[in-house]
C-alpha positions in Angstrom: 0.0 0.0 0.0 1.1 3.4 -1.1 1.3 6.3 1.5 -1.6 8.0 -0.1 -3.4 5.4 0.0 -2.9 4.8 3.5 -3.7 8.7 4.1 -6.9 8.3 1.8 -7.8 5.1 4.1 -6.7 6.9 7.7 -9.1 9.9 6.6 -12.0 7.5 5.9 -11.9 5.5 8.9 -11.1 8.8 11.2 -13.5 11.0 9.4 -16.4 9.8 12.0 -14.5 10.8 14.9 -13.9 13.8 13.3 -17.4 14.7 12.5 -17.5 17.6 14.7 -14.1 18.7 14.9 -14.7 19.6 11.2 -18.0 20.9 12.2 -16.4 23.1 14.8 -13.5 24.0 12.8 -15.8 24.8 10.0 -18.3 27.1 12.5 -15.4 29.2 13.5 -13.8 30.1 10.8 -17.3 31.2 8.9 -17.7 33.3 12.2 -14.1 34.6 11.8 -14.2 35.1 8.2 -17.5 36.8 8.5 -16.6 38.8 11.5 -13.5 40.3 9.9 -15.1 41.2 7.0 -17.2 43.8 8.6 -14.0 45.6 9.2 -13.9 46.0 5.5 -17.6 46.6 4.3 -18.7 49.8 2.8 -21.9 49.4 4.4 -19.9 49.7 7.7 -19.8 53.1 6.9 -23.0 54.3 8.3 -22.5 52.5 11.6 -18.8 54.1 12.0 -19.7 57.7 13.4 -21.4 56.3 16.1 -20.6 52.9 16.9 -16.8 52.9 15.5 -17.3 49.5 14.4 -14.0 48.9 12.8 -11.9 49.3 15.8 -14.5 47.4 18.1 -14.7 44.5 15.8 -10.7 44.7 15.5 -10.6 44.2 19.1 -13.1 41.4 19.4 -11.0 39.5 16.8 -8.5 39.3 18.7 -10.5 37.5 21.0 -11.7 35.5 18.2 -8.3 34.5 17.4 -7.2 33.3 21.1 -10.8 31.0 21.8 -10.2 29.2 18.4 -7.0 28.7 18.9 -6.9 27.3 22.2 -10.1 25.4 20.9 -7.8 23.7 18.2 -4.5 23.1 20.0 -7.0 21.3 22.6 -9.0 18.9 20.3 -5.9 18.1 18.6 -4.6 17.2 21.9 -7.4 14.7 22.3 -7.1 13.1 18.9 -3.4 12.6 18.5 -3.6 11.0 21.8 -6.7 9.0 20.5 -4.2 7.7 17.5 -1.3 7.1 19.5 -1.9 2.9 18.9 -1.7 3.4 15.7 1.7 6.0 15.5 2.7 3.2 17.8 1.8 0.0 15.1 3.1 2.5 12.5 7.1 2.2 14.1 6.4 -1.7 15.1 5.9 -2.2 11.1 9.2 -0.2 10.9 8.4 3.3 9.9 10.5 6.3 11.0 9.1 9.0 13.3 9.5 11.2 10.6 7.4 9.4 7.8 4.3 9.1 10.7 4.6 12.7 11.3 4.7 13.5 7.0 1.4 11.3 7.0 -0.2 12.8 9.6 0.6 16.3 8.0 -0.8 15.2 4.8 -4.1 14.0 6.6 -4.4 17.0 8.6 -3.7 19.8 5.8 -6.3 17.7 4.1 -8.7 18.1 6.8 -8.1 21.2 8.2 -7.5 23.6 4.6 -11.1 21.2 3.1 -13.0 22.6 6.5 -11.1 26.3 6.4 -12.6 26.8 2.6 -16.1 25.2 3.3 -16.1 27.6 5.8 -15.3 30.7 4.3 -17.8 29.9 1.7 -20.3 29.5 4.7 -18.9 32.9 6.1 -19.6 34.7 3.0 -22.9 33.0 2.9 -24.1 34.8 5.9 -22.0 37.7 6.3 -25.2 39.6 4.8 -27.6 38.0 7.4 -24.7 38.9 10.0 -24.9 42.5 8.7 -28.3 42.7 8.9 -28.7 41.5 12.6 -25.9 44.3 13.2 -28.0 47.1 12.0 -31.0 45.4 13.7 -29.7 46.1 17.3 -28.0 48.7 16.8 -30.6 51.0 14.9 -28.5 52.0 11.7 -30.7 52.6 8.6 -28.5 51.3 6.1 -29.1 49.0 3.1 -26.7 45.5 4.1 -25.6 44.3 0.8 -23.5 41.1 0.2 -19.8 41.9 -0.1 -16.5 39.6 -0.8 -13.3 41.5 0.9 -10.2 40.0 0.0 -8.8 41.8 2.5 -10.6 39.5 4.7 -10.0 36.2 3.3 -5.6 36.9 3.5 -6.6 37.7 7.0 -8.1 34.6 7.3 -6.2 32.3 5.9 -3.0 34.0 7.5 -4.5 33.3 10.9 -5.9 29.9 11.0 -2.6 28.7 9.0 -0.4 30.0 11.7 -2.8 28.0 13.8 -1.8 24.8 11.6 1.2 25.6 11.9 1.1 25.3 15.8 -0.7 21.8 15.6 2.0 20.6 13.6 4.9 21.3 16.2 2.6 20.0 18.0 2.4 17.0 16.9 6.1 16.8 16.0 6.8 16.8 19.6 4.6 14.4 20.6 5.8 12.0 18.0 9.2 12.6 18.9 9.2 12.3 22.6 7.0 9.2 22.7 8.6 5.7 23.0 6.6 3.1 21.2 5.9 1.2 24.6 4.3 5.0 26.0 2.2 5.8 22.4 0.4 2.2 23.9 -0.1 3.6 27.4 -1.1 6.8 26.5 -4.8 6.6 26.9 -5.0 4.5 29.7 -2.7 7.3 31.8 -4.7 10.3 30.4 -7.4 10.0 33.2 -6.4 9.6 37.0 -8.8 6.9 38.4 -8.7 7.7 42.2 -10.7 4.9 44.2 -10.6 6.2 47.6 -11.3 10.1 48.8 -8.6 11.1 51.4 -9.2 13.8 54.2 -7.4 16.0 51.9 -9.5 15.6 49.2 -12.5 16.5 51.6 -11.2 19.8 53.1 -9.6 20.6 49.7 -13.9 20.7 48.9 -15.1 21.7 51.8 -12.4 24.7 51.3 -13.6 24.8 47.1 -17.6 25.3 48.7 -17.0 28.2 51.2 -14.7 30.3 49.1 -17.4 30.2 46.4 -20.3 30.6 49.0 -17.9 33.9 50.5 -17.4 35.3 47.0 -21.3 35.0 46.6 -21.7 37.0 49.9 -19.1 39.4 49.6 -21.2 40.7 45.9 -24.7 40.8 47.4 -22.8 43.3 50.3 -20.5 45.1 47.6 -22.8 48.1 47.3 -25.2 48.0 50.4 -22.7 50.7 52.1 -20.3 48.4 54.2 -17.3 49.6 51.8 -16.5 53.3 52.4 -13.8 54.0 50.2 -12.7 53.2 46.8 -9.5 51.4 47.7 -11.9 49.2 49.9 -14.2 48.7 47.1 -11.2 47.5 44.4 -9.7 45.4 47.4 -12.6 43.1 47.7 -13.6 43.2 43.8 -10.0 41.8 43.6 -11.7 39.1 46.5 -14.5 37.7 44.9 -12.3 37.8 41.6 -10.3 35.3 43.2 -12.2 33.4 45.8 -14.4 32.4 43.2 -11.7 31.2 40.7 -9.9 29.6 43.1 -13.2 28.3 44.7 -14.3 26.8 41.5 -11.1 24.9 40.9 -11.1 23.3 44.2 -15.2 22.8 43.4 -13.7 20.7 40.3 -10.9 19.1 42.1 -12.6 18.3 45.8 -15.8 19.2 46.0 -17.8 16.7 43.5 -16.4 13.7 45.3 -16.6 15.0 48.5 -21.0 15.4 48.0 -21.2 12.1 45.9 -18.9 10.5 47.9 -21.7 11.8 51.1 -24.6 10.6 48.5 -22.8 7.4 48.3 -22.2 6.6 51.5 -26.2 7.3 52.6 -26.9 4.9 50.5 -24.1 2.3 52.4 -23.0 1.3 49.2 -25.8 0.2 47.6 -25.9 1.6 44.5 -27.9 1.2 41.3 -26.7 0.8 37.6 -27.9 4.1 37.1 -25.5 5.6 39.9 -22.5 3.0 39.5 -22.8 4.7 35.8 -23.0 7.9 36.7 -22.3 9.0 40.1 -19.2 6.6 40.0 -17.7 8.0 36.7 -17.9 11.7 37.9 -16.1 11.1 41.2 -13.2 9.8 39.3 -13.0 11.8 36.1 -13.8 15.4 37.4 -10.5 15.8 39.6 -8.4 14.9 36.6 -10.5 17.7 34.4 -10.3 20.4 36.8 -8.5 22.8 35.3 -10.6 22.8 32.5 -13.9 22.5 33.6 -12.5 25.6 35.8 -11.8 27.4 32.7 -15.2 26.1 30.7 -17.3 27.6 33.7 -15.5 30.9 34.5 -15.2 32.5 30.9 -18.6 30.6 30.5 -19.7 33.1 33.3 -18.3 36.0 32.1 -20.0 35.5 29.0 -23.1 35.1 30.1 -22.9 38.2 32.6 -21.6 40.6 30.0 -24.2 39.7 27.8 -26.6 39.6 30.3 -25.3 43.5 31.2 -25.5 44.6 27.5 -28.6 42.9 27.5 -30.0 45.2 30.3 -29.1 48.4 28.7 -30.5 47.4 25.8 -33.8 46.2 26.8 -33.8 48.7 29.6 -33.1 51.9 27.0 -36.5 53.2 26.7 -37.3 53.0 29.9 -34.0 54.7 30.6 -34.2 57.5 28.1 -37.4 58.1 29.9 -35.9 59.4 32.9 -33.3 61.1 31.3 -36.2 63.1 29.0 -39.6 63.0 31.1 -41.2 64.8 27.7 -40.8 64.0 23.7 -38.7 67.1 24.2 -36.6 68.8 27.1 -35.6 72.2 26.1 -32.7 73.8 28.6 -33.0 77.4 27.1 -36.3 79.8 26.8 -34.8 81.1 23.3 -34.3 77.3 22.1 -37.9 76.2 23.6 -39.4 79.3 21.4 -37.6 78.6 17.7 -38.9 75.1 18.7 -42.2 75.9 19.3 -42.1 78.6 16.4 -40.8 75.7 14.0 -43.2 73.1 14.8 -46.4 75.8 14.7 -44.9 76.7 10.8 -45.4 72.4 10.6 -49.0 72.3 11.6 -47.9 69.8 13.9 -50.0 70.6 17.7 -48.0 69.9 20.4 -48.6 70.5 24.4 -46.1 72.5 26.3 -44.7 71.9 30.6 -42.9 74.4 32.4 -41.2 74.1 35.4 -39.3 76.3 37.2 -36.5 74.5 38.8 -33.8 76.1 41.7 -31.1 74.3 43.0 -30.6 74.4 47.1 -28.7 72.8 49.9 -31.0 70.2 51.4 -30.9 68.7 54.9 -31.5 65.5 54.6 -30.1 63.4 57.3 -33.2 62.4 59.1 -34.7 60.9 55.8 -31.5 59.1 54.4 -29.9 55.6 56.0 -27.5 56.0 58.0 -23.9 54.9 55.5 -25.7 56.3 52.5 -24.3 53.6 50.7 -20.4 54.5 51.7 -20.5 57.4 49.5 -18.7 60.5 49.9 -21.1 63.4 50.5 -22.9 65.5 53.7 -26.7 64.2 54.0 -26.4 67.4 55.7 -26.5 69.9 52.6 -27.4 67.7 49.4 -27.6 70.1 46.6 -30.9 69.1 44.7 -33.7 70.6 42.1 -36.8 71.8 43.9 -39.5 72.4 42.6 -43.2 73.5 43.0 -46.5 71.0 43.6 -48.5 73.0 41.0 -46.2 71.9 38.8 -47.4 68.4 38.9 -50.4 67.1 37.5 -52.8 65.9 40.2 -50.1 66.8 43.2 -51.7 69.3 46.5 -48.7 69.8 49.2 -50.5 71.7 52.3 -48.3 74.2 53.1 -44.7 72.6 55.3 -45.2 69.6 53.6 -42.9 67.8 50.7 -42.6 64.4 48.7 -39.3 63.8 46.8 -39.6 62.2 43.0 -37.7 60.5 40.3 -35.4 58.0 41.6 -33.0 56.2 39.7 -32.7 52.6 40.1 -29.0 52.8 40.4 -29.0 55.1 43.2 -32.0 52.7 44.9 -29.5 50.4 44.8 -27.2 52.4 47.0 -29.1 54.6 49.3 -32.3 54.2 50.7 -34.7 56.7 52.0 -36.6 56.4 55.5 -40.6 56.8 54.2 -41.0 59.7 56.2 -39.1 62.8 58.5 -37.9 65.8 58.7 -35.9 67.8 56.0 -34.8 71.1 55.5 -34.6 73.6 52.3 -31.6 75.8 52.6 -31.9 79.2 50.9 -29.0 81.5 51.1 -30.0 83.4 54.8 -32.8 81.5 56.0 -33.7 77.7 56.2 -37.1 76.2 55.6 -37.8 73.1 57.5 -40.3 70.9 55.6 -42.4 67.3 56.5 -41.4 64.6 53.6 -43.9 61.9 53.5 -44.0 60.2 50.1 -40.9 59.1 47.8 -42.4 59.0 44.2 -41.5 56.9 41.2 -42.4 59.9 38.5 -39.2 61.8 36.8 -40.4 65.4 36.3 -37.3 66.8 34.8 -34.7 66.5 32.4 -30.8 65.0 33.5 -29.5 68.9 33.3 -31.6 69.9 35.4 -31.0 67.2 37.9 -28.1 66.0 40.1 -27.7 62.5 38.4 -30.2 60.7 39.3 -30.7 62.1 43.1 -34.6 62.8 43.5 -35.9 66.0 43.3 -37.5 67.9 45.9 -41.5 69.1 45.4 -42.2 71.3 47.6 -45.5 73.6 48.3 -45.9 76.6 46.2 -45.8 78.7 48.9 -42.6 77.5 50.1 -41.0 77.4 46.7 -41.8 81.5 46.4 -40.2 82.4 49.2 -37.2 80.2 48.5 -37.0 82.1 44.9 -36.4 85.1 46.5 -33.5 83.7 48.9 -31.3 81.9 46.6 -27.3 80.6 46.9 -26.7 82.1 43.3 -23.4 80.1 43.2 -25.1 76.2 42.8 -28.0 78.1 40.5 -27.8 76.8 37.1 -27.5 78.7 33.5 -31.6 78.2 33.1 -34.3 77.9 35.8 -36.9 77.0 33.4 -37.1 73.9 32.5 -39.5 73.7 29.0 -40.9 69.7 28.1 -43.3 69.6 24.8 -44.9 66.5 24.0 -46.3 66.3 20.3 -49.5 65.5 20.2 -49.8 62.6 17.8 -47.6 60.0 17.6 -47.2 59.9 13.9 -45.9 63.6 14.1 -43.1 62.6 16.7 -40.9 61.7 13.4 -40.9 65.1 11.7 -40.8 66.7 15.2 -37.5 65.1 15.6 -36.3 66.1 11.8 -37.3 69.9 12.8 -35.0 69.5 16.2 -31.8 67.9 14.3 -32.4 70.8 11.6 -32.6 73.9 14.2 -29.2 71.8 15.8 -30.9 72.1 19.3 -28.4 68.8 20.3 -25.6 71.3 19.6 -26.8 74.9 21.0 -27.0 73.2 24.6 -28.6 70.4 27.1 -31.5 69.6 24.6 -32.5 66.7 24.1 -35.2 64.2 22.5 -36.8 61.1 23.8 -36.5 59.0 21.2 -33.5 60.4 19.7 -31.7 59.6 23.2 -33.4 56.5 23.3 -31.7 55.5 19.8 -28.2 56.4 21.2 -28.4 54.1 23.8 -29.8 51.3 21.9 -27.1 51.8 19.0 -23.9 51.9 21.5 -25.5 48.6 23.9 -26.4 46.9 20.9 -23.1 47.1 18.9 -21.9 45.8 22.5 -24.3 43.0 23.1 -23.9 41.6 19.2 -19.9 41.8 19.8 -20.4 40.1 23.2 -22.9 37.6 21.7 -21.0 37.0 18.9 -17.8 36.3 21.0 -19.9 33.7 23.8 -21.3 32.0 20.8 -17.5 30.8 19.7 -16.8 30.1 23.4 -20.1 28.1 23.4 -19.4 26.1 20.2 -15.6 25.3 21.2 -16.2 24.2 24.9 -19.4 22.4 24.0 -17.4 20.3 21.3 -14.0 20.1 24.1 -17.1 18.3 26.7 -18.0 16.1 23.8 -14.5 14.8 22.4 -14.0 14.5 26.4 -17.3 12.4 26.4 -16.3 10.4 23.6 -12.5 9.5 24.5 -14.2 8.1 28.1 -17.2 6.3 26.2 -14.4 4.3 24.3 -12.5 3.9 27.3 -15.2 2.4 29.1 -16.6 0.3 26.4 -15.5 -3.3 27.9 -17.1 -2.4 31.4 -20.5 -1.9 29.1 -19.3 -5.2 27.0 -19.1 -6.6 30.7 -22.4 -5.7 31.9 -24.2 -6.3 28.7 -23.2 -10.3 29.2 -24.1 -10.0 32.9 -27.7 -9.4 31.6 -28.2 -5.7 31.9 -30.1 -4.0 28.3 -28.9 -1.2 26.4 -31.8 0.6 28.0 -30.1 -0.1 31.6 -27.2 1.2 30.5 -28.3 4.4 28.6 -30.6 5.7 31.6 -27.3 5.7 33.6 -25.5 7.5 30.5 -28.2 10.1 30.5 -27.9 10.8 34.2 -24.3 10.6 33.7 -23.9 13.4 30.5 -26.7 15.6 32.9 -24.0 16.2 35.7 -20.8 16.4 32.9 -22.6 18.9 31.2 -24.8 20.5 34.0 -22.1 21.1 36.7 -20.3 23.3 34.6 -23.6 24.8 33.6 -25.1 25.2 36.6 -21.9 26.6 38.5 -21.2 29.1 35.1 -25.2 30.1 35.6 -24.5 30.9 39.9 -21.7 32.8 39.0 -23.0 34.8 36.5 -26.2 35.5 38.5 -24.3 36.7 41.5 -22.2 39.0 39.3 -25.1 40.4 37.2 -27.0 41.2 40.7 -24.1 43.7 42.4 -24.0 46.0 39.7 -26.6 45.7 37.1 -28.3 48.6 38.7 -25.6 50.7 36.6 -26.5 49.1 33.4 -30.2 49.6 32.9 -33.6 49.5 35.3 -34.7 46.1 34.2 -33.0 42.8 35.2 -34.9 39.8 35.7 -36.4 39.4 31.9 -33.3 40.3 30.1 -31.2 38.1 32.3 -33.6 35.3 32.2 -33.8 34.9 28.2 -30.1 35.6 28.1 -29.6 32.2 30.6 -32.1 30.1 28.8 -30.8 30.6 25.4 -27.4 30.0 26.3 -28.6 26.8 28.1 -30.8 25.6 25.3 -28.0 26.0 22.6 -25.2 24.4 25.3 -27.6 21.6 26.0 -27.4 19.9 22.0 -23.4 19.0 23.5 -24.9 16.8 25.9 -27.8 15.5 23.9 -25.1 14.7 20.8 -22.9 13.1 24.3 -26.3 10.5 24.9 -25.8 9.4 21.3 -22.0 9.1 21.1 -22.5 7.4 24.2 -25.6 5.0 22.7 -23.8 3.5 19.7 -21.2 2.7 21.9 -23.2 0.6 24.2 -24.8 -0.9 20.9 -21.3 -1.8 19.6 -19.9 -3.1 23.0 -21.8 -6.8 22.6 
């Protein structure tokens, strides 16, 4: 037999082990190839003012580049380890190291360049529909056409041949190093079998548990006011950082044995064929893996909670823009509000008009505010904050003494709380006016120039509010008192409203600002953000779902005579794949599950600062990563099932 023959006959029997490595391989470069050849699309263009696409997308290929090619160096691992009888049959029948490693060259180029075209032909396939979803969530008007970039396709192939490159010294070395007695031992070493779990093992996961469980509590405390200075707050980011790292690792490497090992001994040793299959199988294989199922869950994590964060703002940008601009339109100056007004009477377009005088004063505010104020650093004593009069709220009567404070953002609620009644006090220049809050309000009256960032504003009675205009700190008083919101009247004229703002360049002459147009801005930036993020925790979903399943399939072979075993002993394939199922739920779970937990606790201490929703966005962000990282484990069952047909 001729070597090419033998390479044509290695690819053919291999190519059903490499089924998904070519899948994979094929996956990721489309992704790349179509991902890099956004940098170099025309239609780019419209996105760039706002979004800067190019030098985001740049960044996120980097990214690209370092997931694939760990993903590669790492299956490659797997299957030259899987061949490692045969390299070793190869030198019995007298062939040189360096002939095995020529053949294995040829079978791999023939592989790897077949998947890197069928992929670029994929990623030119659906760099339009890519395109298209970019402009989607990020709000550009622009027509996506299809587009070839050769740019894109040097870029490509210079990249994943450097990776080829890398497999092949890989695989150089292993050849080299290997002694034909170790190329037969290989796969029986790859996996540390431990039978027994030592007291080490258990404080190793008892240790693993309550780092995780202290990293947990140490985020849900982060902002609740215990941490009073910024060096404090970095010092225990830097804690949870590693306590739930390390945690995880020691999870991995102690901690699963240690709780089946507690299940198992309940039970006094009487297990099923459903546990000896399952429960069994993790206890010994999960130490060995822990580095990388440490890795799978914690960049697993912080994909899910970035996207989860982008997410937030995103969904959460209407709502948002609604605080920021309480009206269709928030004028800062009179002049501005009456070219405005002037330009949309010339439309024939009716509109309704709120003024609101706003003055800025010291307010006293200890009796009404906790007692840390979240550990920020400022005197609840003299708060400088908007006031404003009842009358100018629809449906609002303040007897005279009294006041309610409004518009309250959910960042700040996060922070600092506010007692639900007491005493506070109005400080004009010369003369202090003590006052009797009662209600804190949901309602945001005014626009963000006029505010303090989110602090609520004080309504006060009218009363009050005259004599404060007349005894006012003119240092803290801004450029304009007069805040000016118009609302158009019908919907359908909001559009041209908004072409007669950008026309009279209100954005530009000061503080102005639109509803929708603000609304638009936010959705444009978090978008571009959530489809780089997204785009980026799809790779890492793809490549560590196929590293679980080569994993998966490397053991089923491994522990094909114990099912050969236990199919003659009487046991159906049935038996067997129930245990199997269990089995693929806790390889593929764990890591799920523990990703999910640390996600969850990092999206709850700060996704206050992201957006007001959390719980929806958050939600469908979890269950479609967890449906799509689910098909690994399903595809695991039937790797798993032919096995156990074959073993008898």
């Amino acid at each position: 037999m001729s070597t090419n023959q033998l390479i044509l006959k290695n690819l053919r029997k291999n190519l059903k082990n490499y089924l998904l490595y070519v899948f994979a391989l094929v996956f990721t470069v489309a992704l790349y190839f179509s991902f890099v050849t956004l940098q170099f699309d025309p239609s780019m263009d419209a996105a760039e003012g706002s979004v800067r696409g190019a030098g985001a997308i740049k960044a996120a290929s980097v990214l690209l580049i370092v997931i694939v090619t760990v993903f590669l160096l790492y299956a490659n691992t797997i299957f030259i380890k899987r061949r490692s009888k045969e390299i070793g049959l190869f030198q019995l029948i007298g062939m040189t190291k360096g002939k095995i490693f020529r053949i294995l060259t040829m079978e791999n180029f023939i592989l790897y360049f077949s998947s890197i075209l069928v992929g670029v032909v994929a990623g030119f396939s659906f760099s339009k529909l890519i395109l298209l979803v970019l402009f989607k969530v990020t709000g550009v008007d622009s027509v996506a056409q299809l587009h070839f970039a050769p740019e894109a396709l040097s870029q490509t192939l210079l990249v994943f041949g450097g990776i080829f490159l890398l497999i092949m010294a890989m695989n150089y070395l292993f050849i080299k190093k290997q002694t034909i007695l170790s190329l037969f031992r290989v796969l029986s070493s790859s996996e540390e079998m431990v039978k027994r779990i030592s007291v080490w093992e258990i404080l190793i996961g008892i240790t693993g548990l309550l780092l995780i469980s202290s990293g947990y509590y140490m985020s849900s405390k982060m902002f609740e006011g215990d941490l009073t200075s910024v060096t404090m707050l970095f010092l225990t980011m830097i804690y949870i950082l590693g306590s739930v790292i390390i945690g995880t690792y020691l999870f991995y490497k102690g901690s699963v044995r240690f709780i089946f090992h507690l299940i198992r001994k309940k039970k006094d040793g009487y297990l099923s064929i459903n546990e000896v299959l399952s429960l069994s199988s993790i206890m010994f294989r999960m130490k060995s893996n822990a580095f990388l199922l440490t890795v799978i869950t914690t960049v697993s994590a912080l994909a899910i909670g970035l996207l989860s964060l982008s997410y937030i703002s995103y969904y959460s940008a209407e709502k948002t823009a609604g605080q920021n601009v309480p009206n269709d339109f928030s004028i800062y100056h009179s002049e501005d509000a009456d070219s405005f007004k002037k330009a949309l009477d010339d439309a024939n377009i009716p509109f309704s008009v709120k003024e609101i005088e706003v003055y800025q004063a010291d307010v006293n505010m200890e009796n009404v505010l906790n007692s840390s104020a979240g550990g920020l650093n400022f005197d609840p004593s003299a708060v400088q904050t908007p006031v404003i009069g009842a009358s100018s709220v629809e449906g609002l009567e303040l007897a005279e003494g009294e006041a309610i404070l409004s518009g309250y953002s959910s960042m700040l609620a996060s922070i600092i709380t506010f007692e639900d009644s007491g005493k506070i006090e109005v400080n004009g220049l010369t003369e202090q006016f003590p006052l009797e809050y009662s209600e804190l309000q949901d309602d945001f009256l005014i626009s963000l120039p006029f505010t303090t960032g989110g602090f609520p504003i004080v309504v006060v009675d009218d009363s009050t509010l005259e004599k404060l205009a007349s005894d006012l700190d003119p240092e803290i008083q801004r450029s304009s008192s007069l805040y000016t919101g118009i609302d158009i009247t019908h919907p359908e004229d909001t559009d041209q409203a908004i072409n007669i703002f950008t026309e009279l360049d209100l954005e530009n002459t000061g503080p102005n600002d639109s509803q929708q147009l603000t609304s638009i801005a936010m959705k444009n930036n978090m978008g571009f953000m959530m489809f780089i993020v997204g785009f980026l925790g799809l790779t890492f979903l793809v490549t560590s779902g196929c590293i679980l399943y080569f994993k998966q399939v490397d053991e089923s072979e491994e522990e094909k005579p114990n099912y050969t075993i236990l199919r003659k002993l009487g046991f159906t394939q049935w038996d067997l794949l129930r245990g199997i199922q269990a089995k693929q739920l806790f390889n593929f779970g764990i890591p799920l599950v523990v990703g999910l937990l640390h996600s969850y606790f990092a999206v709850q201490s700060g996704w206050f600062f992201f957006g007001s929703e959390v719980w929806t966005p958050m939600i469908i962000v979890m269950l479609i990563y967890t449906g799509l990282y689910s098909i690994f484990g399903f595809l695991s069952v039937l790797s798993y099932k032919k096995v156990i047909k074959d073993s008898l």
